[in-house]
C-alpha positions in Angstrom: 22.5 -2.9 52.5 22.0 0.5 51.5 21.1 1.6 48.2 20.6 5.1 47.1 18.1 6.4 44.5 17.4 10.1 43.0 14.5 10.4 42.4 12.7 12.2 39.7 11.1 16.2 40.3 7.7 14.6 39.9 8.0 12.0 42.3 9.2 12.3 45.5 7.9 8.9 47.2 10.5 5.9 48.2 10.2 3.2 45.9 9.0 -0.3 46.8 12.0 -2.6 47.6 14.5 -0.2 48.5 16.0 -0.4 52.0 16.7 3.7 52.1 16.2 6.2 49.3 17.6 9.9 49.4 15.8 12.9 47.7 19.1 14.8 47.0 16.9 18.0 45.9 15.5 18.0 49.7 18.2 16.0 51.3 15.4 14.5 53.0 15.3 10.7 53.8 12.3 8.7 53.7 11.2 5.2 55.5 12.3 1.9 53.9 8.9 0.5 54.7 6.2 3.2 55.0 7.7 5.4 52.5 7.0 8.6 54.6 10.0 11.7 54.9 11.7 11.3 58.2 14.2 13.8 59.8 17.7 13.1 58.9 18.4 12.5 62.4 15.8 10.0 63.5 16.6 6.6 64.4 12.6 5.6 64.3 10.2 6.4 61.8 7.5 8.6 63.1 4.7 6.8 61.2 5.0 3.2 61.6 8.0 3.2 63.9 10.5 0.9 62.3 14.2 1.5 62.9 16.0 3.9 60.1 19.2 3.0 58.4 21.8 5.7 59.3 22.7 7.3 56.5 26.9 7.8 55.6 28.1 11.1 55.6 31.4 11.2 53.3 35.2 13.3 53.7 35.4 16.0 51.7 37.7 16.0 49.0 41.5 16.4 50.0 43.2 19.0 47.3 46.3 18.1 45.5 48.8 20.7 46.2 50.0 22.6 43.1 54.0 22.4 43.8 56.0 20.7 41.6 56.5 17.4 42.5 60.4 16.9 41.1 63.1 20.1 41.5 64.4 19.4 37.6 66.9 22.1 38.6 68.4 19.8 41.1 68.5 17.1 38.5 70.2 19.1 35.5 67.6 21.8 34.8 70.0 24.1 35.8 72.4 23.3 32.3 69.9 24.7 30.1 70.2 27.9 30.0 74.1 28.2 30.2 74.1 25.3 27.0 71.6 27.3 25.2 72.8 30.7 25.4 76.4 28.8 24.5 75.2 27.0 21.7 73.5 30.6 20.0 76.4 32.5 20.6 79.7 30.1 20.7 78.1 27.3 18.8 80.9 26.4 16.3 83.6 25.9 19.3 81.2 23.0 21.1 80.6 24.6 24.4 77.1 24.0 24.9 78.1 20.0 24.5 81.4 20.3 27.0 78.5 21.8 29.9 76.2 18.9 29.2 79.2 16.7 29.3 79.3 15.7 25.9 83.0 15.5 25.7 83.1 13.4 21.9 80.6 15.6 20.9 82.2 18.8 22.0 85.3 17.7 19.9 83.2 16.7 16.9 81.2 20.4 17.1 84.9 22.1 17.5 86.0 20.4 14.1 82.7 20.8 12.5 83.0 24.9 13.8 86.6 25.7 12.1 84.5 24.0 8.6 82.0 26.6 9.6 79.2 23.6 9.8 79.4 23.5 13.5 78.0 27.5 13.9 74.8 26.5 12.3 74.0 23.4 14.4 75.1 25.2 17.8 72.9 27.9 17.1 70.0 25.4 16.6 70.8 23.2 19.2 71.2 26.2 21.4 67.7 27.7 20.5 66.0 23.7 20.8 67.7 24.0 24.4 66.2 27.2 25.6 63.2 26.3 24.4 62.3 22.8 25.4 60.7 22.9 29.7 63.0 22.1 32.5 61.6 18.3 32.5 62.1 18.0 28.6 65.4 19.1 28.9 66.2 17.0 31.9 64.4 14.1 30.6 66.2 14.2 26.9 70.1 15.5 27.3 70.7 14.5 31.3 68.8 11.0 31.5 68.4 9.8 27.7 72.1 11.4 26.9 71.0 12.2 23.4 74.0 14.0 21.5 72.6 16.0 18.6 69.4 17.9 18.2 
């Protein structure tokens, strides 16, 4: 069993009972029974010549790339910006809805446009669009298919 200590600035020495101690200011390792600083790549202690534990060097840390994991274009990303600049500018005729395949809704924003309602919402609708990310978008009007706002 290893077990690995830091040890205080002021005191340097391996502690009774421990099997290995490391002084990570010196990176020096010391003797599990004599206590003395060994060189890290002695299998003997100098001093009293008892057998070292080896110590365990660890990997480095692997970096996560920074790509984008999912293409939301691919999924339905690619809507957005046609259904938004749609909804600002032809909002009351429901063609932000018919791109995002919102066929009932489409009709429903068409009728609501000739009562002059529907130019109001479409321009809304049209600027929540543009502004929302490509996995908001995706993840609200492709997957979760919600109609209004």
């Amino acid at each position: 069993m290893i077990s690995w200590i830091v040890p205080s600035l002021r005191n340097r020495n391996a502690h009774p009972g421990m099997r290995c101690s490391v002084d990570f200011f010196l990176m020096a390792n010391f003797c599990t029974q004599c206590g003395m600083r060994v060189d890290d790549l002695a299998q003997y202690c100098s001093n009293c010549r008892s057998p070292l534990i080896p110590l365990i060097e660890y990997q480095t840390i692997q970096t996560v790339p920074r790509a984008p994991l999912t293409n939301w274009q691919a999924i339905g990303a690619d809507k957005k910006i046609p259904a938004g600049i749609c909804g600002i500018l032809l909002g009351g005729f429901g063609v932000h809805k018919f791109i995002l395949g919102y066929t009932r809704e489409g009709i429903i924003q068409l009728i609501l446009g000739f009562l002059g309602v529907g130019w109001i919402i479409g321009v809304i609708e049209g600027l929540i669009y543009v502004t929302k990310s490509d996995e908001e978008f995706v993840r609200t009007y492709i997957h979760a298919r919600k109609p209004w706002f």
